[in-house]
Each structure stands twice: as C-alpha cells, then as structure tokens.
C-alpha positions, -999 to +999 in steps of 0.1 A: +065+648-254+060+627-226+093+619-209+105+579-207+096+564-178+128+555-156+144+544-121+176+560-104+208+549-111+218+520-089+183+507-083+164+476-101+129+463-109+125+432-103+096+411-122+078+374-111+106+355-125+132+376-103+112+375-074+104+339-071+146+343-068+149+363-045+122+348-023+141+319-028+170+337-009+151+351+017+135+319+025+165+300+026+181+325+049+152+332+072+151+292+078+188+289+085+180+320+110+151+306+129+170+269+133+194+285+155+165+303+173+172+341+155+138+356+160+125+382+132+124+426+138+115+453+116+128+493+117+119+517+098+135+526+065+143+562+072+160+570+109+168+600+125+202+616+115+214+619+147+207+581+149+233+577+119+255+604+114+290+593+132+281+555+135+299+544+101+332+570+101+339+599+080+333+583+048+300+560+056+287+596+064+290+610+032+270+579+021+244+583+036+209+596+017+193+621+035+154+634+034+145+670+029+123+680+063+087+680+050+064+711+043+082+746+045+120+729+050+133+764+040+120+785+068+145+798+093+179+786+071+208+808+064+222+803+028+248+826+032+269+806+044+261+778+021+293+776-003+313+771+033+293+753+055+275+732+031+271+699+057+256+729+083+226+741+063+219+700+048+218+691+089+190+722+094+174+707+056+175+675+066+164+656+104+161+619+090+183+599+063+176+567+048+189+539+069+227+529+056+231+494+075+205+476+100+231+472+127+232+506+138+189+510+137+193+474+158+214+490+179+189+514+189+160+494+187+176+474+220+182+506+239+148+520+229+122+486+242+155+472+266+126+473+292+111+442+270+138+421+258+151+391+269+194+389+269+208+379+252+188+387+225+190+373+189+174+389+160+171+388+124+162+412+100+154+411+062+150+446+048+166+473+020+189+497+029+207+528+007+236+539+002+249+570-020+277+549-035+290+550-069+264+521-092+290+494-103+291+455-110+277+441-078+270+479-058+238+489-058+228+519-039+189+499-023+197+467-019+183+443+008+209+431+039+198+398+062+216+402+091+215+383+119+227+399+153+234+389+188+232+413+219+241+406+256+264+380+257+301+381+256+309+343+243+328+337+215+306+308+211+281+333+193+307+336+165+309+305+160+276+295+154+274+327+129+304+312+111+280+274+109+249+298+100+272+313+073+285+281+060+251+259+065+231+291+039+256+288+010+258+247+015+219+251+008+229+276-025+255+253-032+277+282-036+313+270-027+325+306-005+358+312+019+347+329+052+379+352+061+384+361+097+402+385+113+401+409+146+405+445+153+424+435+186+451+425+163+452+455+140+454+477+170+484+454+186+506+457+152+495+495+155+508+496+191+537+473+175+548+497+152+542+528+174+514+540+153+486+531+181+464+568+171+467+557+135+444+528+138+417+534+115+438+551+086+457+516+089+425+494+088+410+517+061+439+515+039+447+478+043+411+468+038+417+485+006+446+456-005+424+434-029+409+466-047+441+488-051+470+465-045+497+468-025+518+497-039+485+523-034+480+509+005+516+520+010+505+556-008+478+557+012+497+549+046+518+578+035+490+602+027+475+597+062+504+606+079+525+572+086+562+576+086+585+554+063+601+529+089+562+523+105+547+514+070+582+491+059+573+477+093+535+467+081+551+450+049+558+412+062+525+417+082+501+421+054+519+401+031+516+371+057+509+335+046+509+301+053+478+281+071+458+294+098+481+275+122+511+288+105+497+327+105+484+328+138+520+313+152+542+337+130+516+364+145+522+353+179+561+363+175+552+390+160+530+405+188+555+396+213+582+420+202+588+453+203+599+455+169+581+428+141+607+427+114+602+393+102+613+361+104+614+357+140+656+351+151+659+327+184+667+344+214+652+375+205+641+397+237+601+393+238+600+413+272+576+439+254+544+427+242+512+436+229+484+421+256+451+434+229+465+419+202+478+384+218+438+383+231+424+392+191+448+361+187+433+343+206+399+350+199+408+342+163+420+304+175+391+299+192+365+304+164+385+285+138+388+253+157+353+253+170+345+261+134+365+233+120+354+206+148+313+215+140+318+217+103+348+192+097+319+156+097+295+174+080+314+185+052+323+148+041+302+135+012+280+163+012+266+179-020+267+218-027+293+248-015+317+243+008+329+261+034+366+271+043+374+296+074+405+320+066+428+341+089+432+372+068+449+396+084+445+420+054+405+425+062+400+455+083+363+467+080+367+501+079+332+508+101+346+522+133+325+499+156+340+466+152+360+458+185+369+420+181+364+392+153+359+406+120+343+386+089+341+388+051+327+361+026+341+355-006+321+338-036+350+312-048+338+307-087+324+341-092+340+377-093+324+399-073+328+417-039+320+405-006+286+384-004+285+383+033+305+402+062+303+414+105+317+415+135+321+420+171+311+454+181+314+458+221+301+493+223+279+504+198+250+507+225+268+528+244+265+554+220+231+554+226+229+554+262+236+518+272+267+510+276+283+478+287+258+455+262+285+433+235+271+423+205+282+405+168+266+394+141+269+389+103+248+399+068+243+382+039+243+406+007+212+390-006+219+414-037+249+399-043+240+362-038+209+366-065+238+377-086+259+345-077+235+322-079+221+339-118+261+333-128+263+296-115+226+290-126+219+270-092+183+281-086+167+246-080+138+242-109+109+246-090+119+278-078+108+293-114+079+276-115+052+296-113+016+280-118+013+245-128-016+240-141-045+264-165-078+257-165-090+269-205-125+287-201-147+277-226-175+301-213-201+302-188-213+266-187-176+250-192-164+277-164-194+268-130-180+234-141-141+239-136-142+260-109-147+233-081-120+214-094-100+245-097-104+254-062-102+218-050-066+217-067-057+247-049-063+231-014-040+204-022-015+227-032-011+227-066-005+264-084-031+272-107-057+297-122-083+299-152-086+319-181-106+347-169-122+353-206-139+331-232-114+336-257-101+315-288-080+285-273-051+297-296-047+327-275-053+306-243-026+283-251-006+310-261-012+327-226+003+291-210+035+289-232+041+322-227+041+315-190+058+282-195+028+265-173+036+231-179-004+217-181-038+227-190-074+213-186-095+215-207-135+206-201-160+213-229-194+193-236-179+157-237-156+159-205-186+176-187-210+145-195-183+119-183-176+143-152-143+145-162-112+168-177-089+161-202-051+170-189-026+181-218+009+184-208+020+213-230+058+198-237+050+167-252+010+175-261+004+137-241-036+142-233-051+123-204-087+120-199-088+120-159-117+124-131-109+151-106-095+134-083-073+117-108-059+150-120-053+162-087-032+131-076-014+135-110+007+164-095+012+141-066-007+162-045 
C-alpha cells in the first residue's frame, strides 16, 4: 500500500488563494522598502556551518538544520566516539546548514563583495529561513523573514526611519501593533548595577522570557544560572517598571546613577557611581522615541488602518548575542500571537567575519505571522482574492478564432482572464467559473459572432449585456 503523501511537521502548502495573500504581504513590504531607498539581495538558502554556528548563542545553535555532506559523507568518521561527542562527528557529517536568520548570511555577504558596495549600504531581503523549533501556534520551522538592514553608518537616525518603515507597513495592513524598544547598553548597565556584569546574557535570556513564563520562573531561572539572591531582588523593581516612556526612562536614569538601584529613588542619595553604557542605551532610547513621535505624531491624525505606538520595555532582551544597542519587538494589539516583527543594533557582527569596525541595524517583518494576523482580522483588501475576472466560454473551433482577439486584447488592458480550453457543455463551463468565483463570462456563439459582438453575464446577479469589444473591455474600467 502506497504511503499518504505528506509534508514535515512545521511546514505548509500554500494554494492560489494563499498566495495571492502572501504576495499581498510581500508586495506591500517590498514597496515600503524601496520608498526609503532599501535596495533588494539574495543568499543562498543553505550556508556554510562555520558561517552560522556561534552567531545566534548556545541555544540558536541547536536550532539550526544541518545538511548531510553529499556522496560518501561516511568516509573517514569515527563513530566510536559517537554516544560522547555527538556535536563532533555531526560537524565532520555535516559542512553546510540551512540558513537560521538572513542577518547573519547579510553579514557576510558585505564582507565577501565589500570591494563593490556603496556605505552605507541598505538592503532588503525577502526569503525563507528554518529553524529546528518545536511546530506551535504561530512557529513554524520554514517560514519567510523580510528584513531590511543597514550597514556603515553609526546614526541613530537609521533607527528611526526603521521604526516609520515599521509603523507605515502595518498602517497599509491596518493592523493596529505596539513597537517595544529597548537597548542592550542598558541591560548591561543594570548588570554592572547589580555587580552581575559576566552574567549578561543569562539575564537577557531569562528576562526576555517574562511574557512566556512569568515572573516567578525568570527569578528560577536567574537562580539556575548562577545569580545570587540579593542581585536577582535587586532586578525585581527594574523589570517590573512602569509608567510612560518619559516616566521609565527618568526612573531609569536614577537608577543607572547609583551604585545600588533599590527603588524609589530617596533625595540626596550619593549618585557618585554610575553606569556610563547604560546612561548612553538611555539615551539612545530618547532619541528614537521622540524622533519617532515628531515623524509619526501628524500623520497619525485622521488616518484610517493600524496604528502605531513606540514602547520602552525594558523587559525585551533578544537573546541573539549580537545585538549591541536599540533592541525592537512588534506586538499585534487585537491578536494573540508572538512577535510579528523584531531587530536591532548589532555593532560587530562583521567583525566576526573579518571586518570589523562596520555598525549596522535593521528590522524583520515575520511575514508568517502577519498572513496569520491579517486571516484573524480578515483585512485582506477584496481584490487581493481576486483571481481572474473574466472567462471566455469556448463554444468550439469557430466560436474560439473568434474570442481569442478579444481575449488577448483584454489582457493588454489589464483585465485577468482566460478561456475554456475544451468545447465542453456550458454547465460544466459555468461550473468551472463559480467554482473559481470569476465574477463574469462571455459568451459568443452564432448570433454574437454576426453582430461582432459578445454577450457579458455577470455570474452574481445573471444581468446579460450584449456589448462590442471595446465595450466590454471599458466595462471593467480598463
């Protein structure tokens, strides 16, 4: 018996109806991209380990899909050893991997052709990637990123045109989102803060964690990777801040100033010690949301669609080791699911490749997650769905040499539309067309052919029109 056809877990097909979607998507975000004067790249979808492995931290590597060498990829391994050194024989199985993100691959597409760019430099990129994750609500393991990166240039200016880019795509979904901001230059002060400053990235890891686990298993966590008691009671009125940004990045500003951040604030406490790298994340932070709010503020007044609102969080701490400064994460307001869009500053990811000294940032929209948005709010405009317009019913050979200058005529003015490719009963013909939900069909037999024209039957109402060519053709306003 022949076995049922089937995909691996956390992948999808994806049929006309789901396309025309997700082209929708990828339109909508390439044209946001090129108004801000992102030009397009392409890498390939498998990468050289050694081009991956140690760019995403301990877990990200265990993520990561790797490809058996091809032809003999046996010869020469020692299995012995393979119950202990399991991660020793897979590197001398496997030389490439499936690409996890498309910052890293970015990042050495710049070092590799630096000879023929232009900094800085500002790419997009529309492509899958993979992931050996756990398939859940909104995680898939291929799923296509849209990132949009910026290399060379040190201004914070980038960011904030990233955070308009971010806010301008969902405006056009009408998805109504929160951008949260934060920077690493801040997670390391309150690291310094607390005397914790080599615990960094279990911090970061575990607070990121704070939405999925709550607060209670952060603090287990803390412990687990080593943190003593005082420094994680230290952490408490930190990531449990609120208030506005103004208010946050005020209280934070104390905070950062003292050698000890047990919160409130008392007057005339000594503020001799500071942190200097977190004060600057600080300030970074400032600068973003005000720019942000002075770009965005007129625009938002009136205007149809999502919305935009920017967010100090200091509870987001992307756990990927290479984020240096501003940190982002976008959150779906009317929909429960994970992050739709997220980046960062990341200073010296090309040094890892031989080229250090080259700053970059940029953001990705989870276009996987956005088709899922967008199918829960139903806000696909109606055309998107459409697919043809109009079928030409073949009545055979005669009625066919007749249609088919109209037919291609139609097409040149734009207007979506095919024939019948067989001579079949019309009842099948029209079934064909409500089956596709094609909205009209011409029909030309022995009378329409004699007047030169076509008769036009909208299939919704069964309204007929007798119309010349040209008629029909101006009909869809073409």
């Amino acid at each position: 018996m022949a076995q049922k056809p089937s995909i691996p877990k956390g992948t999808r097909d994806f049929g006309p109806v789901e396309m025309a979607r997700r082209n929708y998507i990828f339109d909508t975000i390439r044209s946001v991209y090129a108004l801000y004067g992102f030009q397009q790249i392409e890498t390939p979808a498998m990468e050289n380990l050694s081009t991956l492995m140690g760019k995403y931290g301990e877990e990200g590597d265990k993520l990561l899909f790797k490809i058996l060498n091809s032809g003999d990829f046996t010869r020469g391994v020692d299995f012995s050893d393979a119950a202990d050194h399991l991660g020793h024989v897979a590197a001398q199985l496997c030389e490439k991997g499936l690409r996890y993100d498309l910052t890293v691959p970015f990042a050495r597409y710049v070092v590799q052709h630096r000879e023929e760019l232009t900094l800085p430099f500002r790419r997009f990129q529309i492509q899958p990637v993979w992931r050996a994750d756990r398939p859940q609500k909104g995680r898939y393991r291929e799923f296509y990123q849209c990132d949009a990166d910026v290399v060379g240039s040190d201004s914070l200016l980038n960011e904030v045109e990233l955070m308009q880019i971010v806010d301008e795509v969902f405006r056009r979904f009408g998805i109504r989102v929160c951008i949260k901001i934060n920077n690493r230059k801040i997670l390391s002060g309150i690291a310094e803060m607390i005397g914790q400053a080599d615990k960094i990235v279990d911090i970061t890891v575990a607070i990121d964690k704070l939405d999925k686990i709550g607060l209670e298993n952060v603090n287990a966590e803390l412990r687990e990777d080593g943190l003593p008691e005082d420094a994680i009671q230290k952490l408490q009125p930190i990531i449990q801040l609120s208030g506005t940004n103004e208010e946050k990045l005020q209280t934070m500003r104390q905070v950062l100033k003292r050698p000890t951040p047990s919160l409130p604030f008392r007057e005339g406490e000594d503020t001799s010690e500071c942190s200097n790298t977190g004060l600057k994340g600080l300030d970074e932070v400032e600068f973003v949301i005000k720019q942000f709010e002075k770009v965005t503020a007129p625009s938002l007044k009136g205007r149809a669609g999502g919305g935009s609102s920017l967010e100090f969080d200091l509870t987001l701490a992307r756990g990927l080791n290479y984020y240096t400064g501003c940190i982002f994460e976008v959150k779906a307001l009317d929909v429960e699911i994970g992050s739709i869009t997220g980046g960062g500053r990341y200073d010296n990811l090309t040094g890892i490749f031989g080229m250090p000294g080259i700053s970059g940032v940029g953001i990705s929209f989870g276009a996987d997650r956005i088709y899922d948005v967008l199918n829960q709010l139903d806000l696909y405009p109606q055309t998107v769905t459409t697919q043809t317009q109009l079928l030409f019913i073949n009545f055979g050979e005669q009625e066919t040499a007749y249609c088919l200058p109209t037919l291609a005529k139609a097409r040149q003015a734009g207007i979506r539309c095919e024939i019948y490719p067989d001579a079949s009963k019309m009842k099948k013909q029209m079934q064909y067309a409500n089956a596709k939900q094609i909205p009209f069909v011409a029909l030309a037999g022995e009378n329409e052919m004699k007047e030169g024209k076509l008769t036009l039957k909208n299939m919704e109402t069964g309204e007929q029109q007798l119309l010349t060519p040209d008629e029909l053709i101006q009909h869809f306003g073409a």
